[in-house]
C-alpha positions in Angstrom: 25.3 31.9 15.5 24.3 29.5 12.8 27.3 27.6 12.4 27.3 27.4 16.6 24.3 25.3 16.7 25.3 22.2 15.1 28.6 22.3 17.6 25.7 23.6 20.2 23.3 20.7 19.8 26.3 18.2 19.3 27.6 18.7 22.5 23.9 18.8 24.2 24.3 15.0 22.5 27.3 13.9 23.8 26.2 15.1 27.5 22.9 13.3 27.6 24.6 10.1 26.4 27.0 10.5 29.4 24.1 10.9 31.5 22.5 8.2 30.4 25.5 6.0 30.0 26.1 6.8 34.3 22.8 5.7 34.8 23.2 2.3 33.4 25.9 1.9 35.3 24.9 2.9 38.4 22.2 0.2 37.5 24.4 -2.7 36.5 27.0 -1.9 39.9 23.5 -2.7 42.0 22.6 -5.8 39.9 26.0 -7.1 40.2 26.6 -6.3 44.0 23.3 -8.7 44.3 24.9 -11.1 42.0 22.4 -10.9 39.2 25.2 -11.0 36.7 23.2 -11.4 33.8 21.0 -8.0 34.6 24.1 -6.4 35.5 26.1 -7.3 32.2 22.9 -6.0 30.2 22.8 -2.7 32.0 26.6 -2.5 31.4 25.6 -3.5 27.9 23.2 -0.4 27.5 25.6 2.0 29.0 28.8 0.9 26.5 26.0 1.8 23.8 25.1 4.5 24.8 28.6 6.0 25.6 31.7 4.1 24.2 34.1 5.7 26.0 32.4 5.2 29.5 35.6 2.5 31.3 32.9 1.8 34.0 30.8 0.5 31.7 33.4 -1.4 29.4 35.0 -3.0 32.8 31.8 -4.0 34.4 30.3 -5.3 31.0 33.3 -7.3 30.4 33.2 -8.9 34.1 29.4 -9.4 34.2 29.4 -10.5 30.7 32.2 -13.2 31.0 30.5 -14.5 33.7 27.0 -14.7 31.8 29.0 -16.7 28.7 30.6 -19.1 31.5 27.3 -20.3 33.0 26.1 -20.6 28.8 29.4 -22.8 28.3 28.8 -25.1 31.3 25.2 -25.4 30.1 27.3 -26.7 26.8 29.3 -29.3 28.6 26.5 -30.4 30.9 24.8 -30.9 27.9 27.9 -32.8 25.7 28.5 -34.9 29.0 25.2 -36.2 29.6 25.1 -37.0 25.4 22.1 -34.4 24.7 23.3 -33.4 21.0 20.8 -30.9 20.7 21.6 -29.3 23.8 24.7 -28.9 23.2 24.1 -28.1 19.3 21.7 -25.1 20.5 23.0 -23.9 24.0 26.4 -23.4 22.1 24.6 -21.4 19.0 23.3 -18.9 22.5 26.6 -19.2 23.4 28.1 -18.1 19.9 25.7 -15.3 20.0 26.0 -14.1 23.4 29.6 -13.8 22.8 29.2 -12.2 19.3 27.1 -9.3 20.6 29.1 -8.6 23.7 32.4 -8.1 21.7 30.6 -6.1 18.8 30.6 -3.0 21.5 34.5 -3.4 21.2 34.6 -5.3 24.7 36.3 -8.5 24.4 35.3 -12.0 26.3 36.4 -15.4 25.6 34.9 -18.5 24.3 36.7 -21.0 25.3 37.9 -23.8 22.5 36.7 -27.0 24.7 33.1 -25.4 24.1 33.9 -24.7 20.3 35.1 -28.3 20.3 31.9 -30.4 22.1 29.4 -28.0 19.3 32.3 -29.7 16.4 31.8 -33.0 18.0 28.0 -33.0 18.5 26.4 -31.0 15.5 26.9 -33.3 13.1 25.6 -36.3 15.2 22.6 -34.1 15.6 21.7 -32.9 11.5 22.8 -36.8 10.2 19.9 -37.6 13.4 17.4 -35.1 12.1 18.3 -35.5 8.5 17.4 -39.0 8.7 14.0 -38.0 10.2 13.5 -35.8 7.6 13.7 -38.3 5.3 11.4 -40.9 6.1 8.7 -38.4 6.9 9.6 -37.2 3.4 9.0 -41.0 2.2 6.1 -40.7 4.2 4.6 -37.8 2.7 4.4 -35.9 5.7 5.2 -33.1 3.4 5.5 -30.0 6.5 6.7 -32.3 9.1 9.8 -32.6 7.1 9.9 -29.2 5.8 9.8 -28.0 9.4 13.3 -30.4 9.9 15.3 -29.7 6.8 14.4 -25.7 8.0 15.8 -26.2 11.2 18.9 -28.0 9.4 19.7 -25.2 6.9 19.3 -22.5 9.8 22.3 -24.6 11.7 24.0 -25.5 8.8 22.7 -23.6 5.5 25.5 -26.1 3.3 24.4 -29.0 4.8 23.9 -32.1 2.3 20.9 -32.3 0.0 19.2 -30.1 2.4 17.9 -27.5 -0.1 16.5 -29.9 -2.5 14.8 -31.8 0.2 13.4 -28.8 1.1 12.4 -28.1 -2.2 10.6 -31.3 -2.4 8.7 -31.1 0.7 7.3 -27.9 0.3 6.5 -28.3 -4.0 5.2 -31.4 -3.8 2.1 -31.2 -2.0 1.2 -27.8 -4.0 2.1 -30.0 -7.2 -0.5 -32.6 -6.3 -2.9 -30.6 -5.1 -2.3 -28.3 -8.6 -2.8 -31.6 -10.4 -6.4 -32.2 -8.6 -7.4 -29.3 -9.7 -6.3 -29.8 -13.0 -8.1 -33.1 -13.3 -11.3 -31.3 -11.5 -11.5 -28.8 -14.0 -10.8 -26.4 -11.5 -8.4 -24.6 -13.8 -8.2 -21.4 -12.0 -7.2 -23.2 -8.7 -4.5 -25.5 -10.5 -2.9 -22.5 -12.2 -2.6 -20.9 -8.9 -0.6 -23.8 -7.4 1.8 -24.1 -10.7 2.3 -20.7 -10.4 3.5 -20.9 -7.1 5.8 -23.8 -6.9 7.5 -21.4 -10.0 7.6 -18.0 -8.7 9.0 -19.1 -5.4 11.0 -22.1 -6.4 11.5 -22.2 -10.1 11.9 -25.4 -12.2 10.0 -28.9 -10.1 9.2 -31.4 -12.4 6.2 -30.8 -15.6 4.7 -27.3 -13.5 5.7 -24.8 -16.2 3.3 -27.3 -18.5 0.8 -27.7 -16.3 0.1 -24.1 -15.5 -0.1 -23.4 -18.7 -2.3 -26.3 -19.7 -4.9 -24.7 -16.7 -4.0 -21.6 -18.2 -5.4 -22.3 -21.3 -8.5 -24.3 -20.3 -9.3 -21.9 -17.8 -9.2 -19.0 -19.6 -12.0 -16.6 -20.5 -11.9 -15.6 -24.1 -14.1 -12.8 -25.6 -15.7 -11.4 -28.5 -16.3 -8.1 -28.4 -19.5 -7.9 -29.9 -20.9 -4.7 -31.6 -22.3 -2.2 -28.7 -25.9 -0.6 -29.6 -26.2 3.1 -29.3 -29.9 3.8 -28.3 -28.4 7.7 -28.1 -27.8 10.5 -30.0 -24.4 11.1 -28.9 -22.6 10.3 -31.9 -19.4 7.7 -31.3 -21.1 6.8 -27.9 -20.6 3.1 -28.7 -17.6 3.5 -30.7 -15.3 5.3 -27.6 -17.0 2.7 -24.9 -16.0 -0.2 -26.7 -12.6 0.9 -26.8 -12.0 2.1 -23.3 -13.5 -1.4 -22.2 -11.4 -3.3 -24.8 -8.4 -1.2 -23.2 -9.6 -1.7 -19.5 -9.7 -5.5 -19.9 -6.6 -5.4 -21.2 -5.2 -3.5 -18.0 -6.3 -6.0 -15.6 -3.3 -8.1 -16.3 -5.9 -11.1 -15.5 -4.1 -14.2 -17.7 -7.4 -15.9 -17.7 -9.1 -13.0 -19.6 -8.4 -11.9 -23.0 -10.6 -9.5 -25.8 -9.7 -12.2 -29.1 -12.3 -10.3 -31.7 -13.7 -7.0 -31.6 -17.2 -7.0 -33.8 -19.3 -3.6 -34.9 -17.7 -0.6 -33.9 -14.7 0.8 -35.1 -12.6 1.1 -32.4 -9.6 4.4 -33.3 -6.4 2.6 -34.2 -4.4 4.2 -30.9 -6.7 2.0 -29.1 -3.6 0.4 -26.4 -5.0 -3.0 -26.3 -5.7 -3.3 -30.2 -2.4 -5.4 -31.0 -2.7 -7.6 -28.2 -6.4 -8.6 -29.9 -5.1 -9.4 -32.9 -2.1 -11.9 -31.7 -5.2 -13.2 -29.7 -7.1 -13.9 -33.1 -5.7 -17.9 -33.0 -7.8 -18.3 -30.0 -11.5 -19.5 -29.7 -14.1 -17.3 -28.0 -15.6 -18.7 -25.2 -18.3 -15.8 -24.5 -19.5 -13.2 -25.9 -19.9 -9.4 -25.1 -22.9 -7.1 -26.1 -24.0 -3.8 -24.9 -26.5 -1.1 -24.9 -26.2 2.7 -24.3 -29.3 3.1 -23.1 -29.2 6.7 -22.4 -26.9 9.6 -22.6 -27.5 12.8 -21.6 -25.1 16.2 -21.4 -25.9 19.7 -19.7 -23.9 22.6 -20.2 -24.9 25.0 -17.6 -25.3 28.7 -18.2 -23.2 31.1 -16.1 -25.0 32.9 -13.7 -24.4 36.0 -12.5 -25.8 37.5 -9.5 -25.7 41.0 -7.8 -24.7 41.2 -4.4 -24.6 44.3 -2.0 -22.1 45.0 0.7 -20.1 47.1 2.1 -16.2 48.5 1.9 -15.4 49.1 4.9 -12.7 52.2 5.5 -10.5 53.4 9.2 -10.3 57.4 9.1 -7.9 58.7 11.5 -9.3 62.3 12.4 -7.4 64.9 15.2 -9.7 66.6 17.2 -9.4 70.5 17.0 -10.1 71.1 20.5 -7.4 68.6 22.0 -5.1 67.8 19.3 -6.0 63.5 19.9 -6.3 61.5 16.9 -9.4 59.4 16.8 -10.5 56.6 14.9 -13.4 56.3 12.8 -14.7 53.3 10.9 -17.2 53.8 7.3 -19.2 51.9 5.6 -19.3 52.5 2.1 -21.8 50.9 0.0 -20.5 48.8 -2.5 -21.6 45.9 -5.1 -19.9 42.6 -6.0 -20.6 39.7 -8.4 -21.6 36.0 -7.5 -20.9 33.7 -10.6 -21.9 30.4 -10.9 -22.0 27.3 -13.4 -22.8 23.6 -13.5 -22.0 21.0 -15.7 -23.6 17.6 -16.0 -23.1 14.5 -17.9 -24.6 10.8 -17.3 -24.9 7.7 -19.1 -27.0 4.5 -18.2 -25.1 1.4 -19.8 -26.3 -2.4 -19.8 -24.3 -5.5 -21.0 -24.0 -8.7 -20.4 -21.4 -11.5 -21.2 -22.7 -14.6 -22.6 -21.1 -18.8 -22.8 -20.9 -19.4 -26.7 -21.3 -23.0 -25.3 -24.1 -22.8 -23.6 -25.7 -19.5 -24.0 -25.7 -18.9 -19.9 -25.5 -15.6 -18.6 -21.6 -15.3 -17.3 -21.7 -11.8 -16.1 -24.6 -9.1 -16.6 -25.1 -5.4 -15.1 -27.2 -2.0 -15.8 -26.4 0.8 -14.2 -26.4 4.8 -14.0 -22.8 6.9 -13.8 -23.6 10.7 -13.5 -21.0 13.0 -13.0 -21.2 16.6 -12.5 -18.5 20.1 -12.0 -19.4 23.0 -10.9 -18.2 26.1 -9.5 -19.3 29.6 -7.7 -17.4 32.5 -6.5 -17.0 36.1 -6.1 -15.8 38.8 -8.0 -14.9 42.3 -6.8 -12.4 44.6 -8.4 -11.5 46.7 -5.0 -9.8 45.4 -2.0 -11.2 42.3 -1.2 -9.5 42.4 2.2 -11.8 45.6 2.8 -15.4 43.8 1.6 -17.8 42.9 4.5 -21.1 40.9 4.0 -24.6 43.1 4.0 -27.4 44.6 2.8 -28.1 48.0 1.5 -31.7 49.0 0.0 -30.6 52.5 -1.7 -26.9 53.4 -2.9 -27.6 56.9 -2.4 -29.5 57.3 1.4 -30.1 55.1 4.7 -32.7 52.8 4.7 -34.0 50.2 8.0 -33.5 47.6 5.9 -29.4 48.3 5.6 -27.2 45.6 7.5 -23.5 44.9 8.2 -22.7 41.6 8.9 -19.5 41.4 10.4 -20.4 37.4 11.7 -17.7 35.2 11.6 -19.7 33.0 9.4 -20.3 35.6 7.5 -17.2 36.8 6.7 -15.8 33.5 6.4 -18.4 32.2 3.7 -17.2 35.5 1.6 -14.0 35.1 1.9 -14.0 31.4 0.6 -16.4 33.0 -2.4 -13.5 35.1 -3.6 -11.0 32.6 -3.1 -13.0 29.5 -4.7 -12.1 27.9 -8.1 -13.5 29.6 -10.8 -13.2 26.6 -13.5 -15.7 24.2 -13.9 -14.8 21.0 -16.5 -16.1 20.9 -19.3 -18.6 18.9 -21.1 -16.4 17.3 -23.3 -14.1 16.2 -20.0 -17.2 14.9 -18.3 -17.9 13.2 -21.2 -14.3 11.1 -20.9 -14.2 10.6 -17.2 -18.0 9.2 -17.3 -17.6 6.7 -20.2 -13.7 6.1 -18.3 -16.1 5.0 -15.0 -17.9 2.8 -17.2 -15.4 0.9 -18.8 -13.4 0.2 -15.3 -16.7 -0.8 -14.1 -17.4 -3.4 -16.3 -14.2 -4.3 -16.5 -13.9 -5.0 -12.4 -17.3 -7.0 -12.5 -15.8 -9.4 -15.7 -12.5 -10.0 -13.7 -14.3 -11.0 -11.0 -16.0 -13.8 -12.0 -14.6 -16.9 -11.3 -16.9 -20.3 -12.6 -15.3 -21.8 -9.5 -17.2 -20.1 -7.7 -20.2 -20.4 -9.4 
């Protein structure tokens, strides 16, 4: 049966492309009978799609669909007779098309060469026209007036003469001088962007590999890593949060921002952004980093464990003597389960701020709290936890008013996710890394966004 179904669901395929395919051209017959053959050669279109092997479709499509290309090719000749070079230049690229997707489908129509010949005649009358244009609004400066042109040139003819350094010109230039404005502005940030540019997307245009990197280096944002004070007694707080901010600001991938000394702490030689520090050491800070850990607290929780009393509950199956019928009965045995519990809790308040060595101006400052916490509680119970229900029983050994069942659905639910919950709860030592991890992308987000541009 297995290897039937693909044949099975093939065939189901095939039929409801015939069906479709009929109804197209059931569609197209109507259009064309009202002499709407461009309607009709679509839907003759849809149904060759949808069914090769449909003739009614492939005879109606190539009818209606030599008829649409005609009325296209007189457009064409209308066009070449009444000396409209762009009409003719872009009626017979519809034309072109029109005929391409019709005989994709394996239906073939003709194009006739008198229509191929006025397009030979008239294009390039039209690009020398426009090429021209493009020119002088190049001379002109009217940078995107003759981008737009040489565009529409290299979409009709992608070879044509010069057109691709023209092209080049009119849309590096104005990002060149406005990159050079910035430059002589001092807004260094703004110039790199428009060097950058002009190379990523078009490569070499005149001095722009020197002039980014002339922004690049007046722009940028060197740092000493001063010495961060630890007003804790965590031992190696300072030590680990210099580090992970050293490597942080290192991740950013931000070319105006670079660590070029590291002061005070010893920072563990796997540190990843150590080597890229020292080849930085040729370079002048231009601000300063200091630090506080103000406060740095840790709480391992004690487990908890907790007494709960419920019931197991057990189906007994009894025959009656008298009659012989099996009956069902449903007990309640008293039973007792565990809830455990435990809590860890780490948090650290951190203060900085980055400093001008020039000026002494606060560049970037913050203070803030990171507290992080795991914890987890479930249930334990050795018997057969699909068996437990909820309750309360006052004495193991006799009834009592104050025993319950709770069967609830909440009930029961709120159990069941006890026994199933995580029992691990992350350490201290794994708070510890994540919180001081928080900090150091923290401070790291807040340095690469400043900008003194937008100061």
């Amino acid at each position: 049966m297995k290897q039937r179904l693909p044949l099975l669901l093939l065939a189901i395929a095939i039929a409801l492309a015939g069906c479709v395919s009929k109804r197209y051209v059931k569609k197209g017959l109507k259009y064309e009978e009202a002499g709407f053959y461009e309607l009709a050669a679509e839907m003759f279109y849809q149904a060759v799609l949808a069914n090769p092997k449909n003739l009614d479709a492939a005879i109606g499509l190539r009818n209606n669909g030599q008829k649409v290309l005609s009325n296209k090719e007189f457009e064409v000749s209308k066009a070449y007779l009444n000396g409209d070079d762009k009409a003719v230049v872009y009626n017979y690229i519809e034309s072109r098309a029109y005929f391409d997707k019709i005989n994709a489908t394996g239906v073939n129509i003709a194009l006739s060469p008198a229509t191929k010949g006025y397009f030979d005649e008239a294009k390039p009358r039209y690009l020398s026209k426009r090429y021209d244009e493009a020119r002088l609004l190049l001379e002109d400066e009217k940078f995107k007036e003759s981008e737009q042109i040489f565009a529409e040139i290299k979409q009709i003819d992608p070879g044509y003469q010069g057109v691709d350094e023209h092209m080049k010109v009119s849309q590096c230039e104005p990002l060149y001088r406005q990159g050079t404005e910035y430059l002589l502005n001092g807004l260094y940030r703004s110039a790199y962007l428009s060097f950058n540019t002009i190379i990523v997307n078009h490569g070499v245009y005149k001095d722009s590999k020197d002039l980014r990197d002339e922004a690049l280096n007046k722009g940028m944002l060197t740092i000493s890593m001063g010495a961060i004070k630890n007003n804790t007694n965590i031992a190696d707080a300072a030590t680990i949060l210099q580090s992970k901010i050293v490597t942080q600001l290192g991740e950013l991938r931000n070319p105006f921002i670079k660590v070029v000394e590291i002061k005070g702490n010893r920072i563990p030689v796997a540190s990843a952004s150590i080597s890229e520090v020292s080849s930085n050491k040729m370079l002048v800070a231009k601000a300063s980093f200091n630090g506080t850990v103000v406060r740095y607290t840790t709480s391992e929780g004690k487990e908890k464990r907790e007494e709960k009393r419920g019931y197991m509950k057990e189906e007994v199956v009894r025959k009656d003597k008298d009659t012989g019928e099996e009956k069902k009965e449903v007990k309640y045995h008293k039973i007792v389960y565990l809830v455990v519990s435990k809590e860890n809790n780490v948090n650290i308040t951190f203060q900085y701020q980055l400093t001008s060595t020039e000026t002494n101006a606060v560049l970037v400052s913050d203070a803030f709290d990171v507290n992080l916490s795991d914890q987890a509680s479930y249930a334990i119970f050795e018997g057969d936890k699909s068996k437990l229900i909820p309750g309360y029983w006052e004495f193991a050994d006799k009834d009592s008013p104050k025993d319950r069942i709770d069967e609830s659905a909440s009930a029961d639910r709120a159990l069941k996710q006890l026994l199933a919950a995580n029992r691990n709860v992350k350490t201290v030592s794994t708070l510890q890394s994540e919180v001081t991890d928080r900090v150091a992308q923290r401070v790291a987000q807040k340095i690469n966004q400043y900008n003194p541009e937008n100061q």
